[in-house]
Structure formats: C-alpha cells, structure tokens
C-alpha positions in Angstrom: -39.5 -49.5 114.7 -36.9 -48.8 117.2 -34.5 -51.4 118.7 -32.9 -51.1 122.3 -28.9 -51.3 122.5 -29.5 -54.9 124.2 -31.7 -56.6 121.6 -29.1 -54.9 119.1 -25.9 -56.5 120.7 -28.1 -60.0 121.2 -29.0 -59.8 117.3 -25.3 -59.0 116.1 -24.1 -62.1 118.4 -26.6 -64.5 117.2 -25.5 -63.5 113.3 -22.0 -64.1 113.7 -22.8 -67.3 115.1 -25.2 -68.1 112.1 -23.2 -71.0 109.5 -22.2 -68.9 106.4 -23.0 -70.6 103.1 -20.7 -70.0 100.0 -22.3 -68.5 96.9 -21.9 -69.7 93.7 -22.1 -66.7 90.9 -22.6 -68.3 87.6 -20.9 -67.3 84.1 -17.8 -66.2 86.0 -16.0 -68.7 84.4 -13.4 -68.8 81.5 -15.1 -69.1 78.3 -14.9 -72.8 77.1 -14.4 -72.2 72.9 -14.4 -76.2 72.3 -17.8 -75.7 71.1 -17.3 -72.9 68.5 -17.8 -74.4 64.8 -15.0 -74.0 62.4 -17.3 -71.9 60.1 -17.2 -69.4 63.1 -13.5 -69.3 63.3 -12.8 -69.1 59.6 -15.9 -65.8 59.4 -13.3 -64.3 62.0 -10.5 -64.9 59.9 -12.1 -63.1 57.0 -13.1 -60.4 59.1 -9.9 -59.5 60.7 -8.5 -60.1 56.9 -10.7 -57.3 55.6 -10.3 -54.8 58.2 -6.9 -54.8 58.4 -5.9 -55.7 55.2 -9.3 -54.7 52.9 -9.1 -57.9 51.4 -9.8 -61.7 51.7 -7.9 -64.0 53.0 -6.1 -66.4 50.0 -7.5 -69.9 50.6 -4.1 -70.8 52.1 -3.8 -67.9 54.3 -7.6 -68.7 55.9 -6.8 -72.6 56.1 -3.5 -71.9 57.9 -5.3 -69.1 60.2 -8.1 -71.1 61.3 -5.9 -73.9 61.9 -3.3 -72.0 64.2 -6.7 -70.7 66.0 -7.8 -73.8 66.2 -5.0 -75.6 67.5 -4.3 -73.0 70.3 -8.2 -73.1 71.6 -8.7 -69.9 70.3 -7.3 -68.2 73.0 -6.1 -64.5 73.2 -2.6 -65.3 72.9 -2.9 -66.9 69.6 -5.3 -64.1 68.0 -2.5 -61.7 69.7 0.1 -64.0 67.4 -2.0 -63.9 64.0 -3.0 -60.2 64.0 0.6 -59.1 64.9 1.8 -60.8 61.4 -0.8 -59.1 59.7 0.2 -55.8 61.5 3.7 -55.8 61.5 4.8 -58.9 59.3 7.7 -57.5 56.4 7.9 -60.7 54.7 7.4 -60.5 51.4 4.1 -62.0 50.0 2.3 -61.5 46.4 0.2 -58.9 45.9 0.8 -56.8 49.4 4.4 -56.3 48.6 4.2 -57.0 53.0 1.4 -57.9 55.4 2.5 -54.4 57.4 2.4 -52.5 53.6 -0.7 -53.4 52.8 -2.0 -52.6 57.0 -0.7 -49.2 56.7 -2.1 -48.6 53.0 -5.2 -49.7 54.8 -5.1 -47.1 57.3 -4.1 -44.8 54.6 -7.4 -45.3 52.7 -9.8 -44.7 55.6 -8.3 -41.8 56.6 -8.5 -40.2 53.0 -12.1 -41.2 53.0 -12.4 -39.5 56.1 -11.0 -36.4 55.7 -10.5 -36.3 51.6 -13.3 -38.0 50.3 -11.6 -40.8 48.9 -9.5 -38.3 47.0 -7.0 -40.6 44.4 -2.8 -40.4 45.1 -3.5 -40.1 41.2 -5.8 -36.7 41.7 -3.2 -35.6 44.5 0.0 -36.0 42.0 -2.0 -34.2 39.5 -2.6 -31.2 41.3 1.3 -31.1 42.4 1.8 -31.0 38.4 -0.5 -27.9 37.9 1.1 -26.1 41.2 4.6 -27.0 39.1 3.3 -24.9 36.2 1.8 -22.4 38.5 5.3 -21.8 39.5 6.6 -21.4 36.7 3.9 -18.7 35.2 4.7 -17.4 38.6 8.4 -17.2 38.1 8.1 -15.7 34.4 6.0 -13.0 35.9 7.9 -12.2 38.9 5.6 -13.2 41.4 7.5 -14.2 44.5 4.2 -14.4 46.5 2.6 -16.6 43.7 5.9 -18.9 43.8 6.0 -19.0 47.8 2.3 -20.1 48.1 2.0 -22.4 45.4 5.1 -24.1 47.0 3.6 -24.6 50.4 1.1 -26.0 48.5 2.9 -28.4 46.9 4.6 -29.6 50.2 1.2 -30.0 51.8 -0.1 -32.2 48.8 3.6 -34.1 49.5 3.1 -34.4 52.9 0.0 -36.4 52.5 1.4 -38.9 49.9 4.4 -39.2 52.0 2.3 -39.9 55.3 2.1 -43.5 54.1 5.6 -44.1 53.9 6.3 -42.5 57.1 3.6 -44.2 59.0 5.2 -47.2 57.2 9.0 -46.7 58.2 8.0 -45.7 61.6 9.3 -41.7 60.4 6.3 -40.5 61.5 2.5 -41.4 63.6 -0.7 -41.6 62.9 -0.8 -38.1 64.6 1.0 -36.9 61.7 -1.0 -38.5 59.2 -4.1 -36.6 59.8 -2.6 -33.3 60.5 -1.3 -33.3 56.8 -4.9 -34.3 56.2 -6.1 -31.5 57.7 -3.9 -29.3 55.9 -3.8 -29.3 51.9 -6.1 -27.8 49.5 -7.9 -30.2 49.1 -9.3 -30.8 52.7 -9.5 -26.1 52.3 -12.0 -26.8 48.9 -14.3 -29.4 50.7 -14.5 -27.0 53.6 -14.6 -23.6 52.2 -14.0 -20.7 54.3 -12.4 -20.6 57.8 -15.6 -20.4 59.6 -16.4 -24.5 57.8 -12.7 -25.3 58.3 -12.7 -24.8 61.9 -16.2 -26.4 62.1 -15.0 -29.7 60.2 -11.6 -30.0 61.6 -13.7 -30.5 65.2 -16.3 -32.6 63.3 -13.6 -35.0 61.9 -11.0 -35.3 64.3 -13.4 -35.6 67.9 -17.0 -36.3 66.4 -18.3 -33.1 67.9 -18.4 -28.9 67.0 -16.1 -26.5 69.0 -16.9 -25.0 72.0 -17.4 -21.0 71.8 -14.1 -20.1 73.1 -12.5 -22.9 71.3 -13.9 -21.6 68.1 -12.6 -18.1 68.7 -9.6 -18.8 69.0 -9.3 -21.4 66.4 -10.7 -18.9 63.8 -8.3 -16.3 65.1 -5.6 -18.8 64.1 -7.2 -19.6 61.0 -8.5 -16.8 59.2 -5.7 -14.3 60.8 -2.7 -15.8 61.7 -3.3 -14.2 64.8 -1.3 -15.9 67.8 -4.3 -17.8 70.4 -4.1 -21.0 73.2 -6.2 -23.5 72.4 -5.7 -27.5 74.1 -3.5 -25.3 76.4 -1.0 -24.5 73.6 0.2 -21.8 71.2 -0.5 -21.7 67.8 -0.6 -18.8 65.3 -1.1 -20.7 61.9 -2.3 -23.5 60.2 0.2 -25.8 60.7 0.6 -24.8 64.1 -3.2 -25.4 64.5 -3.4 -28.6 63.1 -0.2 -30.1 64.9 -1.9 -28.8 68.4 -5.0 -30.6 67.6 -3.6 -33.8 66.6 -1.8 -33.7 70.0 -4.4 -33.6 72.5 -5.9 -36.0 74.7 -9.0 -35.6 73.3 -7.4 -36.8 69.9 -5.9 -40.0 71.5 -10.0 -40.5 72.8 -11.7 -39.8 69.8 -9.4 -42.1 68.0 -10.0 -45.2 69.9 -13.8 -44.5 69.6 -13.2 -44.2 65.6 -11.5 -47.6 65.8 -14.2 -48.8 67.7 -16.8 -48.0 65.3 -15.2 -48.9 62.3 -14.5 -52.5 64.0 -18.0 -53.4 66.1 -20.5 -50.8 64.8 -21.0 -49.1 67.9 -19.7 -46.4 70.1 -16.7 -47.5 72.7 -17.6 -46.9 76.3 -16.2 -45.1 79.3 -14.2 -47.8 80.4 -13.0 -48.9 77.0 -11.6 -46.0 76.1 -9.9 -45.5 79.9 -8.7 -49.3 79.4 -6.7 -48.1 76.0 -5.8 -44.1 76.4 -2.5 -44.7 78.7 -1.0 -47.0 76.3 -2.0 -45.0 73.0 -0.9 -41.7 73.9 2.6 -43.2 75.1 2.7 -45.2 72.5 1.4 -43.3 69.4 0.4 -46.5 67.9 -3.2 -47.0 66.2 -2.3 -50.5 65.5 -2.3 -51.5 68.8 -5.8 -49.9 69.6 -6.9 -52.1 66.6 -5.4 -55.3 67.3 -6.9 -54.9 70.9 -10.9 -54.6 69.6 -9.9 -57.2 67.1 -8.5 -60.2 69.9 -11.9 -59.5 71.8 -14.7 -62.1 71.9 -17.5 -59.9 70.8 -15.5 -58.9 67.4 -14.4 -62.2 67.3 -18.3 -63.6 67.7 -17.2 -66.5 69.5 -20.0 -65.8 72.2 
C-alpha cells in the first residue's frame, strides 16, 4: 500500500504528539544474594578450595570463608578479597608451606597432566640421573656429540622442574612453563616423530591441528633445523619453535578457553574471551584469568 507525502507528514505529527509510556524490563536488576542458603556459599568455598588449591578447605578455613562471604553479601568485591589470599597469600600455613605455593603447584600439576601425562618430579629427577651416567660413558669414550646432547637434555628435564619455582618467584610466566613442557624428552617419547610432535604441540597448546602452511613450516623447524616464519616470527629450532608458539595471541585465547573448561565445564565464548585477552597478554598472568571465572555467579552457583 502506498502513502501520499501529506498523510505521511499528518501520521509523523500525530505520533510525536502520542503520550509515551516508560517500559519496565524485568531481571535488569542487581542480583539480591540475601536469599542464598549457607550450604550454597560454603559448596562454593569448597569449590574454589579444590580448584585452586586441589584440596579441601580445613574446617576453619571454610567457616572463616563462608563467614567473610557472608558478612559482605557475597558480593564481587569480597570473592575478589578471598581468592586473592588463596592466589597470592605467602603467609605461612601447615601443610601448603603458602596459599600462593600450593596455587602454583596446582597449576604445575594440570599442566604436567596436560602435556606429560602426569609424569612424577620423581620420574623427571630420575631420568636427569641416567643422562648424568650417560655423560659420563660419553666422556670415557670421547663422545663430545654424546656429552652435548645428553646435556641439553638434562637442561630441558631442569627446565620443567624449575618452571614451578619460577612461576612461583615471579622469574618466569606461565608462557614459559609450557614451552619447557613442550620441550624435553619426555613430551618427544609420548609424541614420537616430528610429524606427531608438530601435530600435538597444536592439539595441546590451541585445541585444534595446524593449518597446511603452518605445518610446513613447523616441520621444517622441527625435523631440519631449517630457518621458517610461523605466528609471523623466525624460528629455526626447537626451542625457538616452542618459545614462538607460547607467544602468540592465539596462545593468550586458547588459554583462557582451557581455564574456562577446567572451571565451568564448558567452552568460553566470543565475548568472554574478548572481555579477558587485553589484560592477559599484558599481563602474562593465568591467575588472574582464573580468579575472574571463579568471582562469577554461574561458578559461584548463587543463581
């Protein structure tokens, strides 16, 4: 139907003349948590206890947790407050030597099970013990080449025990930690062959395989020591390799998306990962991408 210009002009009067009504949108309002039952708040407690801790609260450390929660009205601030000890707390307490050592160790764990299959510090020291009598066969026989890589190997076992205490001391990032879990003989003997190394060093860090070209060149690097840009940097070895890879944007993404499933079971979406990135890739700091899924209501379960 078509409309002249006058009984257009007439219409568009009459509506801006018409008494405008104010909408009400329900559920836009602050969530009220009076109503949340203490059994609620102290299953959140335990929760936060276990994932950042892998253990229970003590019965002191849940009453005085639930109470602080409590008394603030469970509000952001105060879970803000209580996973910050937990995170970054050096005080002293039985059994975690700190609240921050036993965080870290925490981190430390998942990310052997990750990338090492739960391998022990135990198995790691051993193999450093064998490499130490590999050297010295090595040494007795004149075998600089046997000496040289039996070394490296030994620094790259080192490096992963060591990631702990960096982490820890603030020496090094999380960044770091799964490059030298990447990188040790170990990771090389669950993933035999360059063609499965390349394939599972995709698989673990971003949750997906390599592109063609991305594979290429990554093998390149691998299997031939051959110079190649991949992530729109140089590498030309191992080491090289893995350091690029743990340095990308698409690491800082994939990490958040790890927390995020390790913490609510499901995958992070678009916006979730754009409302973390910026921070996380200036900052370096997992922790913080933790504590931020950890303060929200649906971890939380106060909804």
């Amino acid at each position: 139907m078509k409309f002249t210009l006058p009984f257009i002009a007439v219409f568009v009067l009459i509506s801006s003349c018409t008494k405008t009504e104010d909408i009400l949108i329900s559920g836009n309002q602050p969530p009220d948590y009076r109503s949340v039952p203490t059994i609620k708040v102290e299953n959140y407690v335990n929760r936060y206890f276990i994932d950042l801790l892998g253990r229970e609260p003590t019965d002191t450390e849940r009453v005085y947790h639930t109470e602080f929660l409590k008394r603030n009205r469970l509000s952001i601030q105060a879970r803000d407050t209580l996973v910050n000890m937990l995170l970054y707390d050096t005080t002293f307490h039985p059994g975690d030597s700190s609240y921050r050592h036993a965080a870290i160790q925490r981190i430390y764990d998942l990310s052997k099970a990750r990338f090492l299959e739960g391998a022990s510090d135990g198995d790691i020291a051993q193999f450093i013990g064998i490499l130490e009598f590999s050297i010295t066969i090595s040494r007795l026989n004149g075998d600089s080449v046997g000496v040289y890589s039996a070394k490296a190997a030994q620094k790259n076992y080192r490096d992963v025990l060591l990631s702990r205490y960096r982490l820890l001391k603030n020496k090094g990032t999380y960044n770091d930690m799964c490059a030298y879990m990447l990188n040790n003989p170990i990771y090389d003997q669950i993933n035999m062959n360059s063609f499965n190394y390349v394939n599972a060093s995709f698989d673990d860090l971003f949750q997906r395989q390599p592109l063609k070209d991305e594979f290429t060149a990554a093998y390149d690097i691998i299997d031939k020591n051959i110079p190649r840009q991949i992530f729109g940097r140089w590498a030309a070895n191992k080491n090289e390799y893995c350091d690029v890879l743990t340095h990308t944007p698409e690491f800082y993404e994939a990490q958040i998306r790890w927390v995020y499933y390790l913490l609510l079971q499901r995958d992070a979406n678009t916006q979730e990962v754009i409302n973390l990135l910026g921070n996380y890739m200036r900052s370096d700091n997992l922790q913080e991408v933790q504590k931020a899924v950890i303060k929200t209501d649906e971890y939380a379960q106060f909804r």
